[in-house]
C-alpha positions in Angstrom: -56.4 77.9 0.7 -54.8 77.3 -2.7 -57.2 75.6 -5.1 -56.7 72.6 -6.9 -57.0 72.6 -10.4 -59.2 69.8 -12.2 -56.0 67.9 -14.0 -54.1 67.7 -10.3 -57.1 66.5 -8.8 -57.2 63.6 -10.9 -54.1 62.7 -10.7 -54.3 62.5 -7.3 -57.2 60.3 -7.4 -55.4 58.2 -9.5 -52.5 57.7 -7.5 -54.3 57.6 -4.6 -56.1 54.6 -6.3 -52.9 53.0 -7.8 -51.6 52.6 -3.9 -54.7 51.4 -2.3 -54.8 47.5 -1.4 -57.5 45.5 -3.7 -59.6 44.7 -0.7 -60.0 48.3 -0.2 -60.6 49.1 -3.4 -63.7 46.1 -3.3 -65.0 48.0 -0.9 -64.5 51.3 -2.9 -65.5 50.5 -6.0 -68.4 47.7 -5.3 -68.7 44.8 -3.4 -67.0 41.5 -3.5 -69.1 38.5 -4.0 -68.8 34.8 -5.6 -68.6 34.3 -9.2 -69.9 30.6 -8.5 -70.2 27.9 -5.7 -69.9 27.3 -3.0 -69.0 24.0 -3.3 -68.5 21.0 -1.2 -65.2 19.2 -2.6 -63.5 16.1 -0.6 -65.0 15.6 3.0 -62.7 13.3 5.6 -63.7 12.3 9.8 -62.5 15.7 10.1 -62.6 18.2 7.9 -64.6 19.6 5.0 -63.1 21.4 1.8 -65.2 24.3 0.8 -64.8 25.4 -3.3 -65.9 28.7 -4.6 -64.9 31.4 -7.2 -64.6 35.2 -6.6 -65.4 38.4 -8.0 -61.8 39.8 -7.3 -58.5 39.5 -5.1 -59.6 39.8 -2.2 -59.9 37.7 1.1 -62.1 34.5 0.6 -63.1 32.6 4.6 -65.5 29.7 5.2 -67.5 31.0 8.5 -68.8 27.4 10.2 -71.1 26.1 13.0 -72.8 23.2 14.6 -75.6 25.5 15.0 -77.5 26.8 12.1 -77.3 29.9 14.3 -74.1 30.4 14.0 -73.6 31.1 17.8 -70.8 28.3 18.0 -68.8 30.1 14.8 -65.8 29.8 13.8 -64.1 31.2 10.8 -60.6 29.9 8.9 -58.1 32.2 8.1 -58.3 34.2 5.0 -57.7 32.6 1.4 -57.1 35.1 -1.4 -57.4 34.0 -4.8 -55.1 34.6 -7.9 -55.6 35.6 -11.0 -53.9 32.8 -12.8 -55.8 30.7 -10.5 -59.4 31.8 -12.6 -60.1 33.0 -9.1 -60.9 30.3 -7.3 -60.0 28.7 -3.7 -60.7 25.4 -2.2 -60.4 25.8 1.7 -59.9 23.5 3.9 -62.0 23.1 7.4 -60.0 21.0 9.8 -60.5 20.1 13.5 -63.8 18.9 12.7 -65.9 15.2 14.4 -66.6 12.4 12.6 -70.0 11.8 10.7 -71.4 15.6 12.0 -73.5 18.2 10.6 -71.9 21.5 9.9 -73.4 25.0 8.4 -71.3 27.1 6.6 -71.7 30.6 4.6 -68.5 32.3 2.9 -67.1 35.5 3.7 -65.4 37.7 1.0 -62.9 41.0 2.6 -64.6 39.8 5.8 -68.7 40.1 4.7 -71.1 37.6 3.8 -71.6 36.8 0.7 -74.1 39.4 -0.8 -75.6 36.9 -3.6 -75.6 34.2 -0.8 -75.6 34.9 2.8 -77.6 32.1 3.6 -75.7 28.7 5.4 -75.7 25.5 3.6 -75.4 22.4 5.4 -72.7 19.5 4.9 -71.5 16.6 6.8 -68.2 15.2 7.8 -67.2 11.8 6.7 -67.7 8.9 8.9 -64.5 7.8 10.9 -64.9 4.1 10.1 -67.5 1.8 8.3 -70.8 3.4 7.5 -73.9 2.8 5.5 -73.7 5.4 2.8 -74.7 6.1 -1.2 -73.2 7.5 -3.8 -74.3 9.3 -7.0 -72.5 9.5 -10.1 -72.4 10.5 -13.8 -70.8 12.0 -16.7 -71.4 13.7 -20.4 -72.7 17.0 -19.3 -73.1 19.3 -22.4 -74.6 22.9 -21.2 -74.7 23.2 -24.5 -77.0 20.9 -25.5 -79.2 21.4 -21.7 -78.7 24.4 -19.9 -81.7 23.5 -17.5 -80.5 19.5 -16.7 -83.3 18.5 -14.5 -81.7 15.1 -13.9 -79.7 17.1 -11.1 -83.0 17.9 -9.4 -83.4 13.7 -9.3 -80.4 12.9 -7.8 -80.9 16.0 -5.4 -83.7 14.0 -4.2 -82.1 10.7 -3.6 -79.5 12.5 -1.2 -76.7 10.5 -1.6 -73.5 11.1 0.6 -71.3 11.3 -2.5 -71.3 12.8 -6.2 -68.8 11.3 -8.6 -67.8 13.4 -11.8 -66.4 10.6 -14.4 -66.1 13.3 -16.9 -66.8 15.0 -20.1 -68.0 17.8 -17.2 -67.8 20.2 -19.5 -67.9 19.5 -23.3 -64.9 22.1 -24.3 -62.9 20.7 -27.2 -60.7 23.6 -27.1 -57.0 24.1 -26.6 -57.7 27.6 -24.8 -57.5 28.1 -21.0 -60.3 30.3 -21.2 -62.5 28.5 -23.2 -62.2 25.8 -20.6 -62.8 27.9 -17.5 -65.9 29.7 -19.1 -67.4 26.4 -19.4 -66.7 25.3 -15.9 -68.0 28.6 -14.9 -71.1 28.0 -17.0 -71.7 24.3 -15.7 -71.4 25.3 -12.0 -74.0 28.2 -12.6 -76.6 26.4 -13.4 -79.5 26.7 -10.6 -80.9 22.7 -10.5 -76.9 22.3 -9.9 -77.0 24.3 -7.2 -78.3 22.4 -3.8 -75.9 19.4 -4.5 -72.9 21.4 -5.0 -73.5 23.2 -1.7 -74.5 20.2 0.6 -73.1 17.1 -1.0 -69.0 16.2 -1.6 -68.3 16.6 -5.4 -65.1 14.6 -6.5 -63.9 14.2 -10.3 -62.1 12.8 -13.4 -61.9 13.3 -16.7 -62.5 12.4 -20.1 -61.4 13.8 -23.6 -64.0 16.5 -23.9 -62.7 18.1 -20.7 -59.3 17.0 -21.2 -59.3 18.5 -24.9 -60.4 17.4 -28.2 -62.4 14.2 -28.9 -60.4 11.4 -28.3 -57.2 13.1 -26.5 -54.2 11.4 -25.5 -50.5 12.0 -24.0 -49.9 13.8 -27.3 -52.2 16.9 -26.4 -49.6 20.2 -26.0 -52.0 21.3 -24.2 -52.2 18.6 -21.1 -50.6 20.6 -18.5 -52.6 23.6 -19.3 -55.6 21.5 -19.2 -54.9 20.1 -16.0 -54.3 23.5 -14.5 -57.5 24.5 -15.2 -59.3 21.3 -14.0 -57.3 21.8 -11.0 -58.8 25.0 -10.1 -62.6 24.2 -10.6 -62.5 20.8 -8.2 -61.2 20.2 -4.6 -60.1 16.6 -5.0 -57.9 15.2 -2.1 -55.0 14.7 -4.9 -53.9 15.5 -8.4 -51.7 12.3 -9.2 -48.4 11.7 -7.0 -45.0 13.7 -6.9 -43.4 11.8 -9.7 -46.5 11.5 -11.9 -48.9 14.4 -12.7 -52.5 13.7 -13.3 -55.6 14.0 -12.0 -55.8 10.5 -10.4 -56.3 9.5 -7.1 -57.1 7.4 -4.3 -60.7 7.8 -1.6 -61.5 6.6 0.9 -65.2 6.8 2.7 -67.6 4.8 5.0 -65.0 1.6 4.7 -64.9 1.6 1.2 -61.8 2.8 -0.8 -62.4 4.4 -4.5 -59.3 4.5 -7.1 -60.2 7.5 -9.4 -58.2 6.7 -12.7 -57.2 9.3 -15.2 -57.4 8.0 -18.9 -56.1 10.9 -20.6 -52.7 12.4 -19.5 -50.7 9.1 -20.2 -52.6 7.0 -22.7 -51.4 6.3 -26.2 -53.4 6.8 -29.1 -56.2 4.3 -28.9 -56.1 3.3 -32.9 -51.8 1.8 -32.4 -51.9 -1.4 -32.1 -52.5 -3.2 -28.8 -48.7 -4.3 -28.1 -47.3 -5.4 -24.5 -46.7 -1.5 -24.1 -49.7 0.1 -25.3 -50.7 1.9 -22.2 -53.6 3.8 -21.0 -53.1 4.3 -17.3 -48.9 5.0 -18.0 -46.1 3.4 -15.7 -46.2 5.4 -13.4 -50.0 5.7 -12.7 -50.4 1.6 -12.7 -47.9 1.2 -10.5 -49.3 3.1 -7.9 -53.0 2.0 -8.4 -51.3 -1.7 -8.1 -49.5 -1.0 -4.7 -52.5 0.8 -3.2 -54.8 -2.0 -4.3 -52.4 -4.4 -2.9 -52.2 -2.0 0.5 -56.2 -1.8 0.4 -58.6 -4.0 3.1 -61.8 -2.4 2.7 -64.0 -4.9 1.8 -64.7 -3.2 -1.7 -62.6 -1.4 -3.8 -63.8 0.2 -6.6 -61.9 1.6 -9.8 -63.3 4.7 -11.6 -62.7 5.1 -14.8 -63.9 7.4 -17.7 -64.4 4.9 -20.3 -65.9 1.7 -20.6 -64.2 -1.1 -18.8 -65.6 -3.7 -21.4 -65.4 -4.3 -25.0 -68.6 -3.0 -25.7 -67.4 -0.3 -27.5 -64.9 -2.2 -29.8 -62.7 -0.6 -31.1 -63.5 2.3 -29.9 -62.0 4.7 -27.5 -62.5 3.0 -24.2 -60.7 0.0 -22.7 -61.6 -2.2 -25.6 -58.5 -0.6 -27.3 -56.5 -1.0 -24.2 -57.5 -4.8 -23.4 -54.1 -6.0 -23.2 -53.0 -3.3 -20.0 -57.1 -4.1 -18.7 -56.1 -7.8 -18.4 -52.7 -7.3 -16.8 -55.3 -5.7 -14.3 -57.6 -8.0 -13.9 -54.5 -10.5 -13.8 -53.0 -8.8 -11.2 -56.0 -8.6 -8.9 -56.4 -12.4 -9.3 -52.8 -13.1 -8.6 -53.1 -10.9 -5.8 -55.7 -12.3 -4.2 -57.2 -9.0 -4.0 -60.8 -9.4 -3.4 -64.0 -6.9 -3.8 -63.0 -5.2 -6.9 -65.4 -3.4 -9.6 -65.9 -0.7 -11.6 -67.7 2.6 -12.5 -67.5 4.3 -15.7 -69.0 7.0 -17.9 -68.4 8.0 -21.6 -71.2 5.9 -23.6 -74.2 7.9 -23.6 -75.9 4.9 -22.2 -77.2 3.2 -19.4 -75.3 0.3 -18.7 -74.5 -3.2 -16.8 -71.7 -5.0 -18.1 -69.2 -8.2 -16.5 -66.0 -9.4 -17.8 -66.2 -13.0 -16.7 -62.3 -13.2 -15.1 -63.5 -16.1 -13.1 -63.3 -18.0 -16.3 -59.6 -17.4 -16.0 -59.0 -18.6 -12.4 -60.1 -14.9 -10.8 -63.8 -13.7 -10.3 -66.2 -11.8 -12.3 -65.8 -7.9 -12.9 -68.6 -5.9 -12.9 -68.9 -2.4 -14.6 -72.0 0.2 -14.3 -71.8 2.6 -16.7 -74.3 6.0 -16.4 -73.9 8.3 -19.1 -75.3 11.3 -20.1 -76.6 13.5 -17.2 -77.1 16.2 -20.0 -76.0 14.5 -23.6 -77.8 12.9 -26.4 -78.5 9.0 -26.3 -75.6 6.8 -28.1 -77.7 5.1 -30.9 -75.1 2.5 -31.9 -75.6 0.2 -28.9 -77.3 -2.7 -31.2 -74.3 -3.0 -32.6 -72.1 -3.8 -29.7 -71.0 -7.0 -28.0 -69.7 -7.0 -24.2 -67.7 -10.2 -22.8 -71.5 -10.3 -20.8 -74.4 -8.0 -20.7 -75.9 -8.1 -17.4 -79.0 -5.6 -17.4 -80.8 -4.4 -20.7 -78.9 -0.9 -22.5 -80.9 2.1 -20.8 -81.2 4.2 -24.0 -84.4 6.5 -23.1 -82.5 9.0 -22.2 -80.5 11.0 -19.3 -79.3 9.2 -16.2 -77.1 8.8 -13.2 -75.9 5.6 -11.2 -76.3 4.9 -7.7 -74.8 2.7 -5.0 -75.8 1.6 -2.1 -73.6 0.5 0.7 -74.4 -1.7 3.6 -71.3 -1.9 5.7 -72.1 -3.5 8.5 -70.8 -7.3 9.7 -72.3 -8.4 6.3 -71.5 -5.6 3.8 -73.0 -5.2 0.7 -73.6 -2.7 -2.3 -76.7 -2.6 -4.6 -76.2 -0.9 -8.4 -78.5 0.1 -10.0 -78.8 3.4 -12.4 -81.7 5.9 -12.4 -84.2 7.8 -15.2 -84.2 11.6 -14.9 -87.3 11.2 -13.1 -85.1 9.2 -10.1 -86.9 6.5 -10.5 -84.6 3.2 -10.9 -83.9 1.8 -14.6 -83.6 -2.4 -13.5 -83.8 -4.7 -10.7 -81.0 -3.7 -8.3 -77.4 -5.7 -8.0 -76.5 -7.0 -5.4 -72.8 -7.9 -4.6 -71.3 -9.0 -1.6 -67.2 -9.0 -0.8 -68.2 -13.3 -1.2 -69.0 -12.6 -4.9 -65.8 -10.4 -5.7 -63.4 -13.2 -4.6 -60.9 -16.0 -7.0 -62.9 -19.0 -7.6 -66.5 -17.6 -7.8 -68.4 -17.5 -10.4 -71.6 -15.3 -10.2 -72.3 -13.7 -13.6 -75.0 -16.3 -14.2 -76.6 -16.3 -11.2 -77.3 -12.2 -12.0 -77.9 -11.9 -15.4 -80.9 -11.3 -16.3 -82.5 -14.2 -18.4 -83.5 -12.4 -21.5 -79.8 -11.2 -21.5 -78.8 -15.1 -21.0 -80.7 -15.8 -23.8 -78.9 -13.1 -26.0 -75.3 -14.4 -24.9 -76.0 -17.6 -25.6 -77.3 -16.7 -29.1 -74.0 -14.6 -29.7 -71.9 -17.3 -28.6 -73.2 -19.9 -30.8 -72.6 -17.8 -33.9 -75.7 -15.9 -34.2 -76.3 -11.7 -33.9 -76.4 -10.7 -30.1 -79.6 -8.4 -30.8 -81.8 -10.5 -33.0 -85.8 -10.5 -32.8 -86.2 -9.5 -29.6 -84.4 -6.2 -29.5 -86.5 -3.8 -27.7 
């Protein structure tokens, strides 16, 4: 037998090597595993979408059950990853029932998941009107709190739904990698962890996610940007065919949710605000105007990044946009579209604002802001002067909203935003579809009377924050 000498050998590894498939070569060289997640993106009646981020290229499957057993199993067909796509797969369950209880664990070249072969439990959405709650936040800076034990709280309060309404990350770079590093960061850290897995996470964005501080349309880097938030998050929809964007419309429990992106299409805040000063663009109003038109769920609710209310004048939220916000607000009334309000992040505050519309033949918006689940407090609030201040600034510190829907044959939702503790900032809101309707005025029937006291101070002449400020 001839020998081999010590040079041919190794090039015969090597080719050997250079023609085996990846998932081979996993199993070769190591073991496949996730990077990060699993985690639960957009839920419908019937079907879940499962997010998660590899090692490698290799086959990536969602193994589910009714049973936490597992003797019921089924598994999906085999994702595999890209490169170019930072790894990462969002996989959709179908053929699922309404309102159930699944278990799930991944699979990675056809093995459990080494670092987690555990299940994790999820649920289904409901197939019609449901009672259900909904958590939300944004200004998450690993940076500044790489524990963030306000995701322990809302953990706690087990609400059906997270809402992202950005600065997720706090990147400020124009680097694709930068950005994914961050994501990769954020989803890694452990108090994180049992929401991702068990409770649907969907998201928009703001500058720092987007960009730089303060981005608009002008960024080069946009579409690079939104290539990258695309692969972190499993949203139902990025935008529609003719306009790109991370934008979209939810639907849950008889409730529909319009997630608004501020950044791809808006001009720079500091032009002046002309007739075509836009922060949604053309393309992305028109379509939130025919789906709110097309919407009959009793409440419909916009999300936005910033501020709906001029509380930050002029700053970088809709108080620099007011002109395209009251063509909004104008619409709706016109419209006779009823049950509208808003959610928003951005202000490193706890907030409860109203623009009082039904002064102007429509009815009164209201806007809860919850920002920062891990940011320092905005200290500037004193200075500030919304249309109407419902609730007293929350300024102690990190927090997260909460709703509260009631949808039975009286529907409701209570508002209210939460400490890091969980424990709740106010007394609750309470608005029913009655309240969000042309004609009605209910502003001052929910203020709170110190804040009464404060408006009617500010619109006699005098400072909004005078002896009493807290």
């Amino acid at each position: 037998m001839a020998r081999i000498g010590r040079r041919s050998f190794i090039a015969r590894a090597l080719a050997l090597l250079a023609a085996t498939p990846a998932s081979a070569l996993a199993k070769a060289l190591g073991y496949p595993r996730l990077l990060e997640g699993p985690m639960v993106g957009a839920v419908g009646p019937d079907h879940l979408t499962i997010w998660s981020r590899a090692s490698g290229v290799f086959d990536v499957q969602v193994e589910y059950a009714t049973d936490r057993g597992f003797r019921d199993a089924k598994t999906t067909p085999a994702v595999r990853p890209a490169a170019d796509g930072d790894l990462c797969t969002a996989i959709r369950v179908d053929g699922l029932k309404p309102g159930a209880t699944y278990f799930y664990r991944m699979r990675l070249d056809g093995v459990l998941d080494r670092n987690a072969p555990v299940a994790f439990r999820t649920r289904t959405a409901p197939a019609g009107p449901a009672d259900f709650r909904v958590a939300f936040g944004s200004c998450c800076r690993i940076q500044l709190d790489p524990e963030q034990i306000v995701f322990s709280a809302i953990a706690q309060q087990e609400p059906d739904l997270f809402f992202w309404l950005g600065d997720n990350i706090y990147c400020d770079s124009d680097d694709a990698a930068a950005m994914a590093d961050l994501y990769a960061r954020q989803r890694s850290v452990q108090r994180l962890q049992p929401l991702l897995r068990r409770t649907p996470q969907l998201a928009i964005w703001d500058d720092h996610d987007y960009g730089y501080n303060n981005g608009d349309r002008h960024s080069p880097f946009r579409a690079q940007a939104m290539r990258v938030f695309r692969n972190f998050w499993a949203n139902p929809a990025y935008g529609v065919p003719d306009t790109p964007g991370c934008f979209f419309k939810y639907a849950y429990g008889g409730v529909d949710f319009f997630f608004l992106d501020g950044r791809y299409h808006r001009d720079a805040p500091s032009a002046p605000d002309a007739p075509t000063k836009t922060m949604l663009g053309e393309g992305q109003k028109r379509w939130l105007k025919a789906e709110l038109k097309a919407s009959r769920a009793p409440f419909k609710v916009l999300i936005s990044g910033t501020g709906w209310s001029t509380a930050d004048m002029p700053g970088d939220s809709w108080s620099a946009f007011q002109r395209e916000r009251n063509e909004l607000f104008d619409f709706i009334r016109d419209e006779k579209i009823t049950g509208v309000f808003g959610l928003s992040g951005d202000q490193h505050l706890g907030e409860l604002n109203c623009i009082p519309w039904s002064e102007k033949g429509g009815y009164d918006f209201y806007d809860l802001t919850s920002s920062g689940l891990a940011q320092n407090i905005n200290d500037d609030w004193p200075d500030q002067a919304p249309e109407v201040r419902i609730r007293e600034v929350f300024s102690k510190g990190y927090n997260f909203g909460m709703l509260e829907f009631r949808m039975g044959s009286n529907p409701s939702v209570t508002l209210n935003v939460h400490d890091v503790l969980g424990g709740p900032v106010w007394d609750p809101l309470t608005l029913t579809p009655a309240d969000l309707r042309n004609g009605v005025k209910s502003w001052e029937r929910t203020i709170d009377p110190k804040q009464h006291a404060r408006l009617r101070r500010f619109r006699a002449g005098g400072a909004y924050y005078g002896p009493d400020r807290p």
